[in-house]
C-alpha positions as CSV (number, residue, x, y, z in Angstrom):
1,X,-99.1,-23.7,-38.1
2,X,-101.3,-23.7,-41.4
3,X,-99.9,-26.2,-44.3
4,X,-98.5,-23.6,-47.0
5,X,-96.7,-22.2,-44.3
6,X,-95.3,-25.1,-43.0
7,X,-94.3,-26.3,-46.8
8,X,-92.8,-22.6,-47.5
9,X,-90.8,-22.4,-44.8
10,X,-89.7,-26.2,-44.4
11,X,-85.9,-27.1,-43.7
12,X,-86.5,-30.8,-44.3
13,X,-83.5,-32.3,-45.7
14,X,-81.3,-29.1,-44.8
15,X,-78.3,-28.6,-42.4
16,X,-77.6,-25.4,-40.4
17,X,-74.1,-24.6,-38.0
18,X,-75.4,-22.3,-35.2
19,X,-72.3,-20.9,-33.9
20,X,-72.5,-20.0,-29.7
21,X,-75.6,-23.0,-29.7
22,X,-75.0,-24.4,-26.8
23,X,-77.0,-21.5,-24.3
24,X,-79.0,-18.2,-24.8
25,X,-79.9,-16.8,-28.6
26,X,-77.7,-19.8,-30.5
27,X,-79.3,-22.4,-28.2
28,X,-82.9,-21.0,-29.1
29,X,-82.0,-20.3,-32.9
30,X,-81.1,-24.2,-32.6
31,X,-84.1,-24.9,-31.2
32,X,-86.3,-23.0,-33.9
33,X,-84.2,-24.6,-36.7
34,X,-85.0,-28.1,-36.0
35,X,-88.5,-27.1,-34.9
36,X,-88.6,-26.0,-39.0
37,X,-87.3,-29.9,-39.7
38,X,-83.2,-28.8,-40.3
39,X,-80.6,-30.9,-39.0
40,X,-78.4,-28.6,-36.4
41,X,-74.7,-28.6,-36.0
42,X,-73.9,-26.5,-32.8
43,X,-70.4,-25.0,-31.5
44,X,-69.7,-23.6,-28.7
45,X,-66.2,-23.1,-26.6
46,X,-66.8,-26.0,-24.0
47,X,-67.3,-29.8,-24.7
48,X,-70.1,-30.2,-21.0
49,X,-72.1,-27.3,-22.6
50,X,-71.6,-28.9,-26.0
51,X,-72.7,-32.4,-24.8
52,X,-75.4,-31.0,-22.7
53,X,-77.3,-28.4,-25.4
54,X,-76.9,-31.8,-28.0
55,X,-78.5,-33.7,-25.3
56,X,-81.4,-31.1,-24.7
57,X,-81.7,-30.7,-28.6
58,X,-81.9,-34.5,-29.8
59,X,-84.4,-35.1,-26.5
60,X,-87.3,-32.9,-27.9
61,X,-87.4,-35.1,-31.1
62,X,-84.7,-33.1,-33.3
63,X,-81.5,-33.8,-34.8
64,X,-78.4,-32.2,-33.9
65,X,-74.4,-32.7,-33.9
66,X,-71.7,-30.6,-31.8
67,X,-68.4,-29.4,-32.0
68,X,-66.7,-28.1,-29.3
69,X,-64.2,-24.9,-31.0
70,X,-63.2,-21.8,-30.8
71,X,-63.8,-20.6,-34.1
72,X,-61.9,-17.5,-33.4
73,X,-58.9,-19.5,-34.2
74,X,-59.5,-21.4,-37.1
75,X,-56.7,-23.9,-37.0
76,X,-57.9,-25.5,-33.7
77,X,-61.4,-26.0,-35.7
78,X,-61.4,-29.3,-36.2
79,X,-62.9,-29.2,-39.5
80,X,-62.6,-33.0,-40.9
81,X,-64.9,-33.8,-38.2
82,X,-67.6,-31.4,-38.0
């Protein structure tokens, strides 16, 4: 990737919330965010996927969080924490 490409599309210093991250689309959408230098939140229904895409995320060098929801029903969304 050329250097004013790089600097115009950098997410350095930004945070994203990828919603269904933990597998398919979300999990690549994660994947590209970091890749631009954000830091990724994902959610996804189940705490193992959860824990496992966090896992995959963090070991190729980014930074990411999870949060285990279903953000369908917002007052299970545990929103102090994430």
């Amino acid at each position: 990737m050329n250097s004013s490409f790089a600097a115009r599309w950098s997410l350095a210093g930004k945070n994203a919330v990828v919603t269904g991250g933990s597998k398919g689309i979300g999990l690549a959408c994660a994947r590209e965010l970091i890749s631009f230098g954000a830091t990724v939140l994902i959610c996804a229904r189940t705490p193992a996927a959860v824990e496992k895409a966090v896992a995959s995320l963090n070991g190729d060098g980014g930074v990411s969080f999870g949060c285990a929801s279903r953000l369908r029903t917002c007052h299970n969304f545990p929103r102090h924490k994430c």
